[in-house]
C-alpha positions as CSV (number, residue, x, y, z in Angstrom):
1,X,9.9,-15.7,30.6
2,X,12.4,-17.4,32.7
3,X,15.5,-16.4,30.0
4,X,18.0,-13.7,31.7
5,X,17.6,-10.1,30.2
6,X,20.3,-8.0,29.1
7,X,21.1,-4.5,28.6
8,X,22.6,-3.5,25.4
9,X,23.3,0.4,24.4
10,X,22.9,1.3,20.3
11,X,26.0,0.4,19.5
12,X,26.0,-3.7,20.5
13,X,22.5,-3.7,19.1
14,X,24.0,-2.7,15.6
15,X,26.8,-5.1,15.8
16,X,24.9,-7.8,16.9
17,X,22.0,-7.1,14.4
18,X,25.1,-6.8,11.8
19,X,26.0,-10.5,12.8
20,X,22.8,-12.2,12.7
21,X,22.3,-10.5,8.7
22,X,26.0,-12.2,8.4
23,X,25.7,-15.1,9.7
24,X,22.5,-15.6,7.6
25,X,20.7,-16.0,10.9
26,X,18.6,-12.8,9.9
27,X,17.4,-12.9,6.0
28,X,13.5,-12.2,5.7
29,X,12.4,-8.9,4.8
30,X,10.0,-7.4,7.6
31,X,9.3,-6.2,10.4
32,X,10.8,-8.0,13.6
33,X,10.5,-7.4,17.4
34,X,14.1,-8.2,19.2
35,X,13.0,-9.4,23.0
36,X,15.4,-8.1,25.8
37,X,16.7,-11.7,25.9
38,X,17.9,-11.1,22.1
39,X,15.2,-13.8,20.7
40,X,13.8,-11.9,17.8
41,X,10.4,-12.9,15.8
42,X,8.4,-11.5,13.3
43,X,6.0,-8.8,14.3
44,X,2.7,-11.1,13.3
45,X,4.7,-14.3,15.4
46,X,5.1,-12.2,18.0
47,X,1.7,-11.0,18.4
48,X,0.4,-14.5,18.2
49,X,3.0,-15.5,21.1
50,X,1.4,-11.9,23.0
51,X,-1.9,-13.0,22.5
52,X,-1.5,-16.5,23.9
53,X,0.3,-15.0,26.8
54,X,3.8,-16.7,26.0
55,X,5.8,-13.9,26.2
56,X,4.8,-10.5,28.0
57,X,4.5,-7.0,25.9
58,X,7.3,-5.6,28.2
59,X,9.6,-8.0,26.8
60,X,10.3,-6.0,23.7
61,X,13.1,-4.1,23.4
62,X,13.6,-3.0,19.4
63,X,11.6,-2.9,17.0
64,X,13.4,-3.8,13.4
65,X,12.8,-2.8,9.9
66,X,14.7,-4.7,7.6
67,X,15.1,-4.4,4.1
68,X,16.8,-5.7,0.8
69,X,16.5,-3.4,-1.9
70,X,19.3,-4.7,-4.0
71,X,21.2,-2.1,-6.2
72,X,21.0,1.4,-6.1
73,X,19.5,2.8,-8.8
74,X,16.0,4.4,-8.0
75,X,15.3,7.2,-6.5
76,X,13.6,5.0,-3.6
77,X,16.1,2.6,-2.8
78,X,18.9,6.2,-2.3
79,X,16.6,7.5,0.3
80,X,16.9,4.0,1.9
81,X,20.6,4.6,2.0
82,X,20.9,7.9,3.1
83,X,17.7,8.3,5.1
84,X,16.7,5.0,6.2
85,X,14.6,6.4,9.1
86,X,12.4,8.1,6.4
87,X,12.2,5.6,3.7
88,X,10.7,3.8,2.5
89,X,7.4,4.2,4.8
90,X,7.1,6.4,7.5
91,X,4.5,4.8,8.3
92,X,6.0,2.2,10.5
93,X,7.0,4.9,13.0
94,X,3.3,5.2,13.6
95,X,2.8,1.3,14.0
96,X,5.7,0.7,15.7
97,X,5.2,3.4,18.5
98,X,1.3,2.1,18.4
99,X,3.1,-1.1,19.3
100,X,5.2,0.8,22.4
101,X,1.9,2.5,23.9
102,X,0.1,-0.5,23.9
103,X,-2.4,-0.9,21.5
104,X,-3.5,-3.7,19.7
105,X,-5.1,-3.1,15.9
106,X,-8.5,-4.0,15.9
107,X,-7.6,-4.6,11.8
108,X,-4.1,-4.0,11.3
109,X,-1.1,-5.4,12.5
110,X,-0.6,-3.7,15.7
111,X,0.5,-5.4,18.9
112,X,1.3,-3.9,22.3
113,X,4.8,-4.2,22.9
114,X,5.6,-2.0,25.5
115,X,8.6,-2.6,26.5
116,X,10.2,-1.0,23.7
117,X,13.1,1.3,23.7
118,X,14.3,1.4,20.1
119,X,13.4,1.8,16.6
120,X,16.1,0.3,14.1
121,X,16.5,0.2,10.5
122,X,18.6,-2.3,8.8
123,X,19.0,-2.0,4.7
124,X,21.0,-4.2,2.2
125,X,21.5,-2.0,-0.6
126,X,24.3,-3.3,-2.9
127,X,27.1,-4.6,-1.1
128,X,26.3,-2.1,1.8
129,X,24.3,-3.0,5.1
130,X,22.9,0.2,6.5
131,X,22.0,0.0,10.5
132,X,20.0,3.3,12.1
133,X,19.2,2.7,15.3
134,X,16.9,6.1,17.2
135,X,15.5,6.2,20.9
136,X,11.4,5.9,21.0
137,X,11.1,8.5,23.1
138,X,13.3,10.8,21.0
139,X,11.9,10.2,18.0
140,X,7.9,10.6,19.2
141,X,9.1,13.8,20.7
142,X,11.3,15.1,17.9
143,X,8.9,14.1,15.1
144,X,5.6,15.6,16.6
145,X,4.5,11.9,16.7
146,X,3.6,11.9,20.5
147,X,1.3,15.3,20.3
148,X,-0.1,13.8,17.2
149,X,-1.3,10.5,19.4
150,X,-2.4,12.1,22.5
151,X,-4.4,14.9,20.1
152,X,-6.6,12.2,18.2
153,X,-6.8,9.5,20.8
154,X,-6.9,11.4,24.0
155,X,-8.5,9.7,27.1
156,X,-8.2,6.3,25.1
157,X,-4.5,6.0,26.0
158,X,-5.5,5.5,29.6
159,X,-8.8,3.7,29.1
160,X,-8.9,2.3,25.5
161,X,-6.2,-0.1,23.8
162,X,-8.3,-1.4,20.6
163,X,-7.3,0.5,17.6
164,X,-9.0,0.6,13.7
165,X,-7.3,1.1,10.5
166,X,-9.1,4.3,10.3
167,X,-7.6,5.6,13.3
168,X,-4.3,4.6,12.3
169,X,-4.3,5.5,8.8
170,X,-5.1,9.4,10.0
171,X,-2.2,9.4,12.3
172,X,-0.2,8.2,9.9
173,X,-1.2,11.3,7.2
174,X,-0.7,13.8,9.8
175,X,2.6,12.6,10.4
176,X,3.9,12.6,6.4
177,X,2.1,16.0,6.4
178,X,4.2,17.4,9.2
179,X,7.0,19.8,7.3
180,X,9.5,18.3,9.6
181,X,12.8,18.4,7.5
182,X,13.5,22.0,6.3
183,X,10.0,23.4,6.2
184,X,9.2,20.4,4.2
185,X,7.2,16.9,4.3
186,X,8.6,14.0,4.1
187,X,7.4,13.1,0.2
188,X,8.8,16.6,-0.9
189,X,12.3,16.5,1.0
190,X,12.6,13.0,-0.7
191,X,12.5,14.3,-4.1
192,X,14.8,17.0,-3.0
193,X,17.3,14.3,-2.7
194,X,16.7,13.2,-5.7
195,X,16.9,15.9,-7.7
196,X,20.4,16.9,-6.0
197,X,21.9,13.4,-6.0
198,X,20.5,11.7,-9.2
199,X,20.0,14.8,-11.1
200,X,22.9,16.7,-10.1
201,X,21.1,19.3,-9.5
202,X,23.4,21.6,-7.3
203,X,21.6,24.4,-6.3
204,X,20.0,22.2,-4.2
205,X,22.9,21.6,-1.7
206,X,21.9,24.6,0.5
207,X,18.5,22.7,0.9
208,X,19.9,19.0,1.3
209,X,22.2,19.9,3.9
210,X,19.0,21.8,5.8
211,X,17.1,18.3,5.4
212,X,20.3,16.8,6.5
213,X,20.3,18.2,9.8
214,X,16.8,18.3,10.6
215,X,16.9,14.4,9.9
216,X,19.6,13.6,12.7
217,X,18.6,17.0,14.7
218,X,14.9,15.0,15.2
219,X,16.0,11.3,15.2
220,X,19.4,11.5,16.8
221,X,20.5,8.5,14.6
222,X,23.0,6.0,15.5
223,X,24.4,5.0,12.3
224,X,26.8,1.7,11.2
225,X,27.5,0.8,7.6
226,X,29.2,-2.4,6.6
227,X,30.5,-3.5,3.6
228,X,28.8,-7.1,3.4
229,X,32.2,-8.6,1.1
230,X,34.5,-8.1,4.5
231,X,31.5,-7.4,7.0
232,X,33.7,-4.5,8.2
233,X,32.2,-0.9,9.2
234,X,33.0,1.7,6.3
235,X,32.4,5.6,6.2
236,X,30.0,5.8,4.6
């Protein structure tokens, strides 16, 4: 690539992210893969422009899920809001870090991408637009995700960078087994939420604020939310 790269920490990643959703530069749902020179394609575009050597796999730099889920009112589309790292499939931690090591899915969309550094979330829910943005390396560690890898695939890291569905489909159920958030998996502290915040259940809070911690204990979670009528940030 002859464009200049550039450096950008969590927080100008967010804002600019925010911009592109705002300036209606940014409106498919998918999964996108920012390069370090801000051009940013979908994940199957950018495995085509891999494969035909256009671009290099170390010119990744984020990795972007993004998501509109309208109003809230499921149980589904809360856990994007709160816990967008989590919801609503896990499973593109696995693909996406797949993606960072390398690999290329032999029947599944996995393309190397190895110059990742992070793994961002962006939601529309309502008039909200929720940004998460973690570290790769953080997350992997944190979530198990890296042991998980090296366990199954072993000496193919090094020598081996074809993948199957199979393969990827186990990691991906060891991982939603894992009882990372509370001594729970990710399916069961879901519903957790959702029985304390939809049905008011509140002997629950003790638990929720355990999940709560563990969720930004293991993914360290920058976190932006705007209000998409005056595109300003709002605690939220």
């Amino acid at each position: 690539m002859n464009d200049v790269f550039i450096t950008m920490d969590q927080i100008q990643i967010a804002d600019y992210l925010a911009k592109k959703v705002f300036n209606r530069e940014l409106t498919s749902s998918g999964e996108h893969i920012m390069l370090k020179n801000k051009q940013m394609y979908f994940e199957g575009f950018y495995g085509r422009l891999v494969e035909s050597n256009k671009i290099s796999p170390e010119d990744a730099f984020v990795y972007i899920d993004f998501g509109n889920y309208g109003v809230i009112e499921t149980y589904d589309v809360l856990v994007v809001y709160l816990f967008p790292l989590i919801a609503p499939s896990i499973n593109r931690i696995v693909d996406s870090y797949l993606d960072k090591l390398g690999f290329y899915g032999l029947d599944y969309p996995v393309y190397p991408a190895t110059g990742l550094k992070y793994y961002a979330v962006m939601s529309l829910v309502s008039d909200k637009l929720v940004i998460e943005l973690t570290d790769f390396d953080t997350m992997a560690t944190n979530t198990g995700l890296r042991k998980i890898v090296v366990d199954m695939l072993g000496k193919d890291l090094l020598t081996k960078k074809d993948i199957s569905f199979k393969q990827i489909f186990e990691i991906q159920s060891k991982l939603r087994q894992k009882k990372l958030f509370a001594g729970h998996a990710v399916e069961e502290a879901c519903y957790i939420m959702y029985d304390y915040y939809i049905r008011h259940d509140t002997s629950l809070a003790k638990e929720v604020l355990a999940i709560t911690n563990d969720y930004n204990r293991i993914f360290q979670p920058y976190r932006v939310v705007y209000d998409t009528t005056t595109r300003q940030q709002v605690l939220m």
